[in-house]
N, C-alpha and C positions, 0 to 999 in steps of 0.2 A: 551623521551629516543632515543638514536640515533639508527641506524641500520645498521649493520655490515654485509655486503656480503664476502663471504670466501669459498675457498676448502671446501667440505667436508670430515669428517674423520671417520672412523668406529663408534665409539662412538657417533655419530649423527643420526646414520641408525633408533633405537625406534622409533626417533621424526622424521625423515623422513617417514616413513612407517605409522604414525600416520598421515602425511598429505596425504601421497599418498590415506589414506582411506576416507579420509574427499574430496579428488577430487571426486574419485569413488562414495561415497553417494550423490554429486552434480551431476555427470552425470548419477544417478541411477540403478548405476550398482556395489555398495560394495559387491553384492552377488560374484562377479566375481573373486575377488582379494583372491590368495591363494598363494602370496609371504607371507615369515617371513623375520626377521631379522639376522637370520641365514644364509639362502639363499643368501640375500641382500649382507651381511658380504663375504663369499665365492665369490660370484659373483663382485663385485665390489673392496674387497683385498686379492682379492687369488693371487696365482699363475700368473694367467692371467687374468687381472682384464677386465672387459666385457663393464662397465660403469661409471663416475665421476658424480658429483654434485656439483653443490652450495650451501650454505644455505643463510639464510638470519636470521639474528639473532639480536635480541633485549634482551638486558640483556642474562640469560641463554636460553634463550627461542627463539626454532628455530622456525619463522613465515610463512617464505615460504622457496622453493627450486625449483631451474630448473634442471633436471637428465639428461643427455645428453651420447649419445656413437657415434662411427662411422661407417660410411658406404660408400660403394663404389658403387658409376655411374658409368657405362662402356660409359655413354657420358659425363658426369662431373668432373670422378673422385672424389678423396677424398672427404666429404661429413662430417658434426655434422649434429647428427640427435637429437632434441629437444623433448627428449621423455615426459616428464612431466614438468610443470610448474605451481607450486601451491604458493599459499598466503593465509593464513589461511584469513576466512571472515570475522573475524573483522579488520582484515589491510588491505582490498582490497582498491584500490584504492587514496592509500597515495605514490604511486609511486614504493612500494616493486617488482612490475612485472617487473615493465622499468630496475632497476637497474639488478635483474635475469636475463633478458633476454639480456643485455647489456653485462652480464659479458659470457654469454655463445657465444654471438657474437665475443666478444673477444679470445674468447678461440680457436674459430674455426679457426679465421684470423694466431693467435699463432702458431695452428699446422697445416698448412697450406691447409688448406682444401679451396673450391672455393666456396663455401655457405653453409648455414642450411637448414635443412627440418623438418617439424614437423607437425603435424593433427590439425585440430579443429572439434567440433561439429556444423552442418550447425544449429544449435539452438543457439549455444551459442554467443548470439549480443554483450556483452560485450568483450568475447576474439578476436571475427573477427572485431569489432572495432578498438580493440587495435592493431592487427597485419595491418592493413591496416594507422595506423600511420606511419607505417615503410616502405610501398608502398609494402606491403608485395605482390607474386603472387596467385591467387587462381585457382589449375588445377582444370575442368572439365573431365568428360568423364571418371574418372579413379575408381575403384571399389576397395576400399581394402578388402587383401586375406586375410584370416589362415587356418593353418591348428597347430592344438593341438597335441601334444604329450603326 
């Protein structure tokens, strides 16, 4: 069956947030995650929407998704920043990422932003595999912050 990459739209958000927890349980951390669909809904088509996605879909069935929003470098400028990007783990591997991550490249060039940014786990050998297909850069030296509200 073939696989349909596309906007997403409200009505996708369950089945996003069903993978956003199936990433979470892979980097062992689904205790973490205390987004709903609700939130999602508000925050992504409210008023002012905060963030977009893609999905990737086969039949009705959404398999992966890359979530993306923007940001500003006071030395880059406009910025997509690649918040998520999930393939459920029975499609891994059949190319669902390439196209996600393809279409979110696009998007950035679109709205003209001067590159993407986005995290990985220094464990995870299969994502810094694949982002290093792209000659992707890997900083050093840099400590990511939070702080929780």
């Amino acid at each position: 069956m073939e696989v349909n990459i596309r906007e997403g739209i409200a009505e996708d958000l369950p089945q996003v947030l069903k993978l956003v927890k199936e990433l979470a349980e892979y980097e062992k951390a689904l205790h973490e995650v205390n987004n709903s669909v609700d939130k999602m809904e508000e925050d992504g088509f409210g008023e002012h929407p905060v963030f977009g996605f893609f999905v990737a879909e086969k039949g009705a069935t959404i398999i992966g998704i890359a979530l993306y929003y923007y940001r500003y470098s006071t030395w880059k400028g406009k910025r997509i920043y690649l918040e998520d990007i999930v393939v459920t783990q029975s499609e891994r591997g059949s190319g669902i990422g390439k196209q996600l991550f393809d279409a979110t490249i696009r998007k950035g060039k679109e709205t003209n932003c001067t590159g993407m940014m986005w995290q990985v786990l220094d464990w995870n050998e299969p994502a810094i595999n694949f982002y290093k297909k792209y000659g992707a850069r890997f900083d050093n030296g840099w400590l990511n912050c939070h702080l929780d509200f």
